[in-house]
C-alpha distance (Angstrom), angle and dihedral (degrees) to the residues before:
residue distance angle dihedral
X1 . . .
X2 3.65 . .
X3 4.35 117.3 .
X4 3.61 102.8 -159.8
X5 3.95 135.8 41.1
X6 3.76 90.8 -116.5
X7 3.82 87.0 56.9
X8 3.65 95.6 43.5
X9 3.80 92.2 51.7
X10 3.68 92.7 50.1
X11 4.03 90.7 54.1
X12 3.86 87.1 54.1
X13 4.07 91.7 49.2
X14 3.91 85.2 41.5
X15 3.83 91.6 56.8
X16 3.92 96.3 47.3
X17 4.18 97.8 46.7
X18 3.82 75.7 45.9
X19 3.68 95.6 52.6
X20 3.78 89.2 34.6
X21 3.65 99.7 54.2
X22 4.00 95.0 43.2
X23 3.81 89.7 58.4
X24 4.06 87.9 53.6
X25 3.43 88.7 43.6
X26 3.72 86.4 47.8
X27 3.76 91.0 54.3
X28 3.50 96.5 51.4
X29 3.52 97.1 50.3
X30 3.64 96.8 53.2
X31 4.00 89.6 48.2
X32 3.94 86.0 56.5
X33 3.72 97.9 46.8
X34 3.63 88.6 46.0
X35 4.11 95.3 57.2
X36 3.76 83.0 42.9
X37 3.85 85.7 58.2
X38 3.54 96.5 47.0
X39 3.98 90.0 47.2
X40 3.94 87.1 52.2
X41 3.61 94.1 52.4
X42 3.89 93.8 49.0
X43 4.11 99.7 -119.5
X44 3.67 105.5 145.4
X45 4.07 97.9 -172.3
X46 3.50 92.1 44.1
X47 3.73 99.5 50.1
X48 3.52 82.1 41.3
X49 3.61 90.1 65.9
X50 3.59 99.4 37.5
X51 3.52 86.0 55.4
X52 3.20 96.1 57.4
X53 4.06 99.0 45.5
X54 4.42 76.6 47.5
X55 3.36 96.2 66.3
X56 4.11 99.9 38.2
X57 4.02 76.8 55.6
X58 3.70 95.5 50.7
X59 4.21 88.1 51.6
X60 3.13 97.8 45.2
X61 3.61 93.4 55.2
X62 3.90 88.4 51.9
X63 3.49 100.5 50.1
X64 3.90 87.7 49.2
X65 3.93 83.8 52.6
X66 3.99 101.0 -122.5
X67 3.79 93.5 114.5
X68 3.89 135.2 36.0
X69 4.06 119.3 -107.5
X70 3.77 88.8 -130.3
X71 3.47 93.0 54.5
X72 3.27 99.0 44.6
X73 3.95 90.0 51.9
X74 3.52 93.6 51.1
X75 4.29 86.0 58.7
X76 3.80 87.8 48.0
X77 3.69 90.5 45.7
X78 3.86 94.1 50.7
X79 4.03 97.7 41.2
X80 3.91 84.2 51.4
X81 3.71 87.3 57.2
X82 3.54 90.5 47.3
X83 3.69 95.0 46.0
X84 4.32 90.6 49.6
X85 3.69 85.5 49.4
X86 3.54 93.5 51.5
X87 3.84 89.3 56.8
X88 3.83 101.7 52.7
């Protein structure tokens, strides 16, 4: 439990970036799994699209500063991979 008012203010700003950054993280997961899902399934101009609104998800999260650039690269990189696959 938090002593002073400074501290006890900084818990309740804690708990709402906290809050905050799990629903982006959220967001971003759910765009991911649903490109995977369209990948699985075999619908190029679907996962095409879901690809694309992946990856907007994935930078937005960066510049907002819940997720690393790198990692969200590598994700881009690997759902690219997936996507070229898909089209051969």
């Amino acid at each position: 439990m938090a002593n002073t008012k400074s501290a006890e203010k900084r818990a309740r700003t804690s708990e709402k970036r906290r809050m905050y950054n799990k629903s982006i993280k959220s967001r971003v997961r759910t765009m991911v799994a649903k490109f995977e899902q369209a990948v699985l399934s075999g619908e190029r101009e679907s996962a095409s699209a879901r690809y694309v609104q992946a990856a907007s998800a994935l930078d937005k999260a960066v510049s907002k500063g819940v997720l690393h650039k790198n990692l969200a690269a590598r994700k881009k990189s690997r759902m690219a991979k997936k996507l070229a696959a898909l089209g051969q």
